[in-house]
VOBA-1610 file (N, C-alpha, C; in pm, whole numbers, padded with zeros to 5 digits, always signed):
BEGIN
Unk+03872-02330-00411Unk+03843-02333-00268Unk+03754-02216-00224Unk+03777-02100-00290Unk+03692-01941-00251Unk+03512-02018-00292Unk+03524-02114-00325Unk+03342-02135-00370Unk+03292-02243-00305Unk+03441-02357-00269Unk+03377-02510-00216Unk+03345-02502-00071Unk+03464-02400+00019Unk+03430-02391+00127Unk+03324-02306+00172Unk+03271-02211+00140Unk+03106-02151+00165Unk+03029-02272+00098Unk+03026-02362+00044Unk+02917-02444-00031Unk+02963-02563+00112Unk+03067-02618+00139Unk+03072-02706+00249Unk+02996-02652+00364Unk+02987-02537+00390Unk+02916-02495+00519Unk+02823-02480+00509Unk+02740-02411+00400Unk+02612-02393+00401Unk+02559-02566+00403Unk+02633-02661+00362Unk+02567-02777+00345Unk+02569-02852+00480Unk+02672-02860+00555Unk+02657-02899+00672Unk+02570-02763+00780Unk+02572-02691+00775Unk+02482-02577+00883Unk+02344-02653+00825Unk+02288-02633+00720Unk+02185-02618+00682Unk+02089-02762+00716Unk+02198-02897+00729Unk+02163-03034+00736Unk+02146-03078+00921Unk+02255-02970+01004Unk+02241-02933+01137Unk+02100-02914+01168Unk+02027-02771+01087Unk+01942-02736+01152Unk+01839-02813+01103Unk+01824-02861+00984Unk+01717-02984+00948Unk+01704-03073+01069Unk+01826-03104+01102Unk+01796-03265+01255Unk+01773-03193+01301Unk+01768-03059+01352Unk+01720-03004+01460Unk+01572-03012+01480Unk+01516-03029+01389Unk+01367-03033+01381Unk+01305-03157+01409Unk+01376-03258+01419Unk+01334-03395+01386Unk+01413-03476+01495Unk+01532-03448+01564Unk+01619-03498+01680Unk+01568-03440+01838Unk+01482-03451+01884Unk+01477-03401+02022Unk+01548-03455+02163Unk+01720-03364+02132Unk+01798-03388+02169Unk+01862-03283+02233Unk+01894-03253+02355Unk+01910-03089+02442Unk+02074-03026+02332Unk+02151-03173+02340Unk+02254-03092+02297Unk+02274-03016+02102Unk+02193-03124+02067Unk+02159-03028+01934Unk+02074-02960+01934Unk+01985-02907+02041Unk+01908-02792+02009Unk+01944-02666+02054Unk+02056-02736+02176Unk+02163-02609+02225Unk+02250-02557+02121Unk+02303-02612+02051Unk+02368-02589+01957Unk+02301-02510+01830Unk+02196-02563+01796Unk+02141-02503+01728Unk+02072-02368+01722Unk+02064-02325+01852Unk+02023-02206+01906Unk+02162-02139+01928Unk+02259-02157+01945Unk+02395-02079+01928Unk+02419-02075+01810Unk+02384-02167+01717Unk+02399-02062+01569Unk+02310-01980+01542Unk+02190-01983+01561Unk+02088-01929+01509Unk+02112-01777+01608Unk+02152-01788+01704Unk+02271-01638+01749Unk+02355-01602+01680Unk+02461-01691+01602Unk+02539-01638+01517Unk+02469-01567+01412Unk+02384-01624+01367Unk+02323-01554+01243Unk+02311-01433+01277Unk+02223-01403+01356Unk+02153-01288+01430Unk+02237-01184+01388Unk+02382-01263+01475Unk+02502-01129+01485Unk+02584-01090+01338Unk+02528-01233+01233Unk+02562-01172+01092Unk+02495-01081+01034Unk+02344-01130+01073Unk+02297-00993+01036Unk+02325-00905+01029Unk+02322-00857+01158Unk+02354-00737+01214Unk+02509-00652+01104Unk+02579-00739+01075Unk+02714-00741+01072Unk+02686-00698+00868Unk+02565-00725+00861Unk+02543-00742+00677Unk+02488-00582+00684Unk+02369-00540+00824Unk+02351-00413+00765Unk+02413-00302+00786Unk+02549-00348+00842Unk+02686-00231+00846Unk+02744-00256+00658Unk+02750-00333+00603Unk+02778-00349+00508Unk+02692-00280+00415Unk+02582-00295+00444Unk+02458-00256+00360Unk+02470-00093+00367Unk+02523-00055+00499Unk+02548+00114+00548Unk+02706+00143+00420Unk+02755+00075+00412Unk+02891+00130+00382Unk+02863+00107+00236Unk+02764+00032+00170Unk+02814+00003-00008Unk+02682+00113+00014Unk+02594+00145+00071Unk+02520+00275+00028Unk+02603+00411+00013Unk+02689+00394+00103Unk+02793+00544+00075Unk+02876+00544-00027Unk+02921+00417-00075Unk+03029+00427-00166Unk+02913+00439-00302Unk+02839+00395-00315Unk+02744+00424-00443Unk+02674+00532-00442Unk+02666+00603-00336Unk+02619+00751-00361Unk+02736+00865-00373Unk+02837+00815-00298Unk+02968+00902-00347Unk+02990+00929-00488Unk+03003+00792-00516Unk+03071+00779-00703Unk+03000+00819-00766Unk+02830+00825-00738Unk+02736+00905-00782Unk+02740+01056-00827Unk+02788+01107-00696Unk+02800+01215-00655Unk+02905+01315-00752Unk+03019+01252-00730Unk+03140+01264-00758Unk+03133+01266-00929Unk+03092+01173-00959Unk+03035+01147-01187Unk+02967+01253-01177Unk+02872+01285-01105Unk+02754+01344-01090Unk+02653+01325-01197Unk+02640+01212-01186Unk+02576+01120-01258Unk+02399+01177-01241Unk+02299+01100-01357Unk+02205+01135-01336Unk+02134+01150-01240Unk+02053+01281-01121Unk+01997+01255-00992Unk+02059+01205-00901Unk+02231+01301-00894Unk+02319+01279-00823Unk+02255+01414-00692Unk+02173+01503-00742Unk+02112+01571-00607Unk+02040+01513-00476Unk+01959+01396-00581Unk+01886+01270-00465Unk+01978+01250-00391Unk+02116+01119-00457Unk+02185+01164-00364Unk+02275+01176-00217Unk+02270+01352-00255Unk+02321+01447-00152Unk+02227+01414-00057Unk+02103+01454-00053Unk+01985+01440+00056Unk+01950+01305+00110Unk+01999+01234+00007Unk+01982+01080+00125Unk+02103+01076+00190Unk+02235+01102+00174Unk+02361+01086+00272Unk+02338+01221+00355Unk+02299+01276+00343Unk+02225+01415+00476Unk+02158+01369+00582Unk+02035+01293+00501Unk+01937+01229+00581Unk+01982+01127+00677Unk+02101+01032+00625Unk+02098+00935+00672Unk+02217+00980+00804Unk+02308+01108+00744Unk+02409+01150+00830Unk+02353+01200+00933Unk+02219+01250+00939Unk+02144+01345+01016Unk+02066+01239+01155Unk+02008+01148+01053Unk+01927+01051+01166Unk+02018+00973+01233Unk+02112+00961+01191Unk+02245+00822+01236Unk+02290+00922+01353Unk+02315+01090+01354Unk+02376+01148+01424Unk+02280+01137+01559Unk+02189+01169+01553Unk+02027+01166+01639Unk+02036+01082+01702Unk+02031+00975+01655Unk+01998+00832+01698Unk+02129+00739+01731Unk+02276+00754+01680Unk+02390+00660+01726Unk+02364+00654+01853Unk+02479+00594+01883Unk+02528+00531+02040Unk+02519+00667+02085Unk+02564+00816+02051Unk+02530+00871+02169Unk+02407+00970+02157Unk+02320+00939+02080Unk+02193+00984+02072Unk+02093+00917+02182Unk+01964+00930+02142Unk+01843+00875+02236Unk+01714+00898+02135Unk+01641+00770+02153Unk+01529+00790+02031Unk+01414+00733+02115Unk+01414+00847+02231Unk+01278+00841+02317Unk+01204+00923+02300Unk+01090+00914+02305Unk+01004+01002+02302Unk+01005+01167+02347Unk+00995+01241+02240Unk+01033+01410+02262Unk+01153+01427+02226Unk+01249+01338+02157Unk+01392+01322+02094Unk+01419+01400+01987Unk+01484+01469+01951Unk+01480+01490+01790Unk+01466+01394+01652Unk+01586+01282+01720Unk+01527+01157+01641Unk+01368+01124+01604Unk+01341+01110+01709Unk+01195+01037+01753Unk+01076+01183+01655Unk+01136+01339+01708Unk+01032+01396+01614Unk+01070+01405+01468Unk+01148+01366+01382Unk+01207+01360+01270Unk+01101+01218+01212Unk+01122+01125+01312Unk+01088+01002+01277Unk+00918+01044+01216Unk+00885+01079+01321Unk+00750+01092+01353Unk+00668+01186+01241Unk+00734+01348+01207Unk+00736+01434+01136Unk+00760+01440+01016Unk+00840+01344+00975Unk+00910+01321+00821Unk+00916+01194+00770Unk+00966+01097+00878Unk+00959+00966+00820Unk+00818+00918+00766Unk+00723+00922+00885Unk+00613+00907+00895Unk+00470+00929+00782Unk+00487+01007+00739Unk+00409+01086+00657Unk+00464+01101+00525Unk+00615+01057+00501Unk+00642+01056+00339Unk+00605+00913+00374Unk+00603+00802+00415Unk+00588+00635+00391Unk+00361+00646+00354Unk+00323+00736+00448Unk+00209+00705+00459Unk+00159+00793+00269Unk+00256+00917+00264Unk+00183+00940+00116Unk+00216+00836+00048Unk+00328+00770+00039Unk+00364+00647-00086Unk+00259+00554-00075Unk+00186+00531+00051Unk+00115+00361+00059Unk-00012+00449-00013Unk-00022+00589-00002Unk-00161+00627-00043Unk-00163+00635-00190Unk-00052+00665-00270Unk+00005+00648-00405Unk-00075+00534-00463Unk-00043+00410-00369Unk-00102+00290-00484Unk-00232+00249-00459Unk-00311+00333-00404Unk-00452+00343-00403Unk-00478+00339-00585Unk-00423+00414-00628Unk-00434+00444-00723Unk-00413+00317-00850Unk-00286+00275-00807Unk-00259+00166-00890Unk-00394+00060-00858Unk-00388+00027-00741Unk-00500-00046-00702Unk-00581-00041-00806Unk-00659+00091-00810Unk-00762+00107-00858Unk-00793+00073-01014Unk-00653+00121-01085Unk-00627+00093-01230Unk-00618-00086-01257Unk-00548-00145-01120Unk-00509-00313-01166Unk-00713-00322-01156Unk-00762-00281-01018Unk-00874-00369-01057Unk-00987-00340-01173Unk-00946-00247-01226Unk-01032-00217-01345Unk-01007-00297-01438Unk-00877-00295-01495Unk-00887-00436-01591Unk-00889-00544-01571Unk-00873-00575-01398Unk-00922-00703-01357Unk-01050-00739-01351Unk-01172-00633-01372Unk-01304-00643-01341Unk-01409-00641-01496Unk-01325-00611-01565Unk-01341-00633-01712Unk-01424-00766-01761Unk-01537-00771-01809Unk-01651-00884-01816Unk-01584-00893-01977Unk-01465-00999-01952Unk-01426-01057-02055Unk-01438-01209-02113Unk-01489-01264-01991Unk-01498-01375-01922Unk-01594-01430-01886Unk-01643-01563-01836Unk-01734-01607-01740Unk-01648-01587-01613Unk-01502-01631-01608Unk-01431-01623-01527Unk-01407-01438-01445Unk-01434-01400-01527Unk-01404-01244-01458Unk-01558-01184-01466Unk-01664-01236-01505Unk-01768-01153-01449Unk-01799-01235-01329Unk-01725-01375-01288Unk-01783-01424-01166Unk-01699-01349-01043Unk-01569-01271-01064Unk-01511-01214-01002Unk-01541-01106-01001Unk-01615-01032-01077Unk-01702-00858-01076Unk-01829-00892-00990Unk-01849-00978-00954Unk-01991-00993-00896Unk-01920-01043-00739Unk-01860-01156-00728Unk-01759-01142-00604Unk-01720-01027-00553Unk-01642-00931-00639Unk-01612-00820-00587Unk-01705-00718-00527Unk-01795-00680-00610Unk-01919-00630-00557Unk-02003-00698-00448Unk-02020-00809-00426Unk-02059-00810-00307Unk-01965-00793-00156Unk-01846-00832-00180Unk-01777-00808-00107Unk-01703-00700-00075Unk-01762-00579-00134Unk-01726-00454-00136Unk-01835-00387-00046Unk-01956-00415-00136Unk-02091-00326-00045Unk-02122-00425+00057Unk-02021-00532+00115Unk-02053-00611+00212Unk-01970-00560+00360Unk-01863-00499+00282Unk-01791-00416+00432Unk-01785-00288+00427Unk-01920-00220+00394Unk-01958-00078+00405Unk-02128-00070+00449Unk-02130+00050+00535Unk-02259+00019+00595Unk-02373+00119+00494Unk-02373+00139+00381Unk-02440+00099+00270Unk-02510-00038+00228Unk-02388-00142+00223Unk-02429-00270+00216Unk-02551-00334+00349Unk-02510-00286+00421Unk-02605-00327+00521Unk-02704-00270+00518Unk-02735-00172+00485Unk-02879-00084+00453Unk-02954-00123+00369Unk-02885-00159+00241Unk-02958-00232+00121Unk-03038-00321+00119Unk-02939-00447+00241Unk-02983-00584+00273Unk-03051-00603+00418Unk-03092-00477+00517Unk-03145-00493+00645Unk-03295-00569+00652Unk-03368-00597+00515Unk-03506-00677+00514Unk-03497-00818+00502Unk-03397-00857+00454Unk-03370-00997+00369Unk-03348-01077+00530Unk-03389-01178+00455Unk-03320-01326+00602Unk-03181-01287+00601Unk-03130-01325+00707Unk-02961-01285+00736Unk-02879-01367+00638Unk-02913-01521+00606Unk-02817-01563+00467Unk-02836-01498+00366Unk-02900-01384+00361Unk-02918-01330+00260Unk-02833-01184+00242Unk-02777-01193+00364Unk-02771-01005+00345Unk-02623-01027+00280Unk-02555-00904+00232Unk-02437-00890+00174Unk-02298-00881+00343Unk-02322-00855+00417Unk-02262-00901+00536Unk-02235-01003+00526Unk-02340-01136+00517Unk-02321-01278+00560Unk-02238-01327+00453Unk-02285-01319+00316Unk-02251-01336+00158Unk-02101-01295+00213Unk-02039-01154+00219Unk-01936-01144+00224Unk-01841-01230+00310Unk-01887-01249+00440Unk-01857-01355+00513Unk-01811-01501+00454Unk-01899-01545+00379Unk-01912-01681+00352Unk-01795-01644+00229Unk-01803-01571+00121Unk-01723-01553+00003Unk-01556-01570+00097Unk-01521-01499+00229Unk-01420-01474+00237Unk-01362-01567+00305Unk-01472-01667+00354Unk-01454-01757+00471Unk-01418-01877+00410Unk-01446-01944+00273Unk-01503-02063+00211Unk-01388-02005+00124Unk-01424-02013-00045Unk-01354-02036-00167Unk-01213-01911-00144Unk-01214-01803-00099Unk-01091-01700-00083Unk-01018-01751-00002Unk-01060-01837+00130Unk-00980-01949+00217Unk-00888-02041+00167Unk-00966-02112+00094Unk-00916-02232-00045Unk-00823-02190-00116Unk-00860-02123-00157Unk-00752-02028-00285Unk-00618-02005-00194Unk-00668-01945-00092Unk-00550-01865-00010Unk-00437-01961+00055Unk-00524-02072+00106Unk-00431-02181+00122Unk-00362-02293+00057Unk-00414-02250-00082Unk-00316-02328-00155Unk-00226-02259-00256Unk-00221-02103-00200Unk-00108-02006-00256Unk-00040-02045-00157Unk-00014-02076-00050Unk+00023-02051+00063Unk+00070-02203+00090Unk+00030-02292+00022Unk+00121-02422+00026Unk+00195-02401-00101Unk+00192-02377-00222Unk+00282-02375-00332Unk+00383-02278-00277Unk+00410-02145-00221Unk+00488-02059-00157Unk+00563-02181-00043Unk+00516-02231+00011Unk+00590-02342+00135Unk+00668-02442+00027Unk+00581-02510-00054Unk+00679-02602-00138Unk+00825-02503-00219Unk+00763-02394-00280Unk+00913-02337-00350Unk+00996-02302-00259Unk+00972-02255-00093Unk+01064-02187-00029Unk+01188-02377+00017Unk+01096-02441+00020Unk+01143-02623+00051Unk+01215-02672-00051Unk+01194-02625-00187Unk+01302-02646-00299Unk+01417-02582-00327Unk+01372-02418-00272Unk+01501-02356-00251Unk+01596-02390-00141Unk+01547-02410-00102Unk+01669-02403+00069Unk+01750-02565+00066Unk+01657-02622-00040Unk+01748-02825-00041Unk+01807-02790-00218Unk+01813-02702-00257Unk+01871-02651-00350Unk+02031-02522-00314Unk+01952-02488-00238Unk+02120-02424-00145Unk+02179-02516-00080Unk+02127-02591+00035Unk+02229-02708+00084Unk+02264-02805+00002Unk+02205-02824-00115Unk+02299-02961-00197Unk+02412-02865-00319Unk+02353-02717-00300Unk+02453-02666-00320Unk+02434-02638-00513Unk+02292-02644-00578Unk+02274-02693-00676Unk+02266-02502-00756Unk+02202-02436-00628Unk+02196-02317-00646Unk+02309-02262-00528Unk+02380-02157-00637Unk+02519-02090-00620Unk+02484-01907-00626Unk+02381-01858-00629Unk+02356-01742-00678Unk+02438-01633-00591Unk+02438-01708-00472Unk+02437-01603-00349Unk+02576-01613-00355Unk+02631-01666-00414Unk+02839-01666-00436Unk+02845-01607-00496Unk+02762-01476-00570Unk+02871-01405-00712Unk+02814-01410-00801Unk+02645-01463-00814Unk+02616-01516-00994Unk+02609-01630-01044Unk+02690-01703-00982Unk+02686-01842-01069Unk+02564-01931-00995Unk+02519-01993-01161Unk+02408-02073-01123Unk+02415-02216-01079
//
């Protein structure tokens, strides 16, 4: 029963909000919007959970003093520190301590990490640009135009040429046409798997989210 009754609900909730899409009917869409509140408030209710198994795994951490059990100390500081700032009887308005912590520390360690994978960037597209190929020198030549096409270099190069000609327009058309194509049919295969998963949770075929079992 601990597995059939979460598998009975997810199968009827999940078959609810399907007619909901397809029934234009006030009282199932009322309804359906009072669960879709409930959720909300599970949420909410998962990242108190999410707060409490972070403490108990940095405790036991702590406590073994297990490898880079100093990390840590400074994330249950951090988190004791901003939670104190910011709880119910804090304020995270502008000129706050919260708010300059946020601003001062949060801010600027997230912005060095995104600047970090400049780097990776740079390494994936090198062996992506690798003329190993017909297929990858047609993508080294793509790339290059569409590189010196959104820098005003590129426009300097190409300011004599007819305008279908310049690396502006080229870039345009490259990003507008075949990167479109491409993009929208990543973007329907992503729609079909998310449509197999979710009629794979309501028939209940996938169990992962119970514990593991497949």
């Amino acid at each position: 029963m601990r597995r059939e009754i979460p598998l009975a609900i997810t199968f009827l909730i999940g078959i609810f909000m399907l007619v909901d899409f397809f029934v234009p009917y006030h009282r199932v869409s009322g309804l359906a919007e009072e669960m879709k509140q409930w959720g909300t408030i599970v949420i909410a209710a998962s990242i108190l959970l999410g707060w409490g198994n972070l403490l108990r795994v940095h405790y036991h951490k702590i406590r073994r003093k297990s490898e880079g059990w100093g990390y840590s100390i400074v994330t249950l500081i951090a988190m004791a520190v901003m939670f104190g700032f910011g709880g119910p009887w804090g304020t995270i308005e502008e000129g706050s301590p919260f708010n300059w912590m946020f601003m001062n520390m949060q801010v600027p360690l997230q912005a060095t990490m995104f600047s970090l994978l400049a780097f990776f960037i740079a390494s994936a597209a090198y062996r992506a640009f690798r003329l190993r190929s017909a297929e990858a020198g047609l993508l080294l030549v793509a790339a290059i135009i569409v590189m010196l096409g959104r820098v005003p270099i590129g426009q300097w190069m190409t300011r004599t040429l007819p305008e279908k000609a310049t690396l502006p327009w080229l870039t345009e058309t490259i990003m507008g046409y075949p990167n479109m194509a491409a993009f929208r049919g990543i973007l329907m295969g992503a729609a079909l798997g998310v449509m197999a998963m979710g009629l794979r949770i309501i028939l209940g075929i996938e169990r992962s989210y119970l514990g593991g079992e497949k």
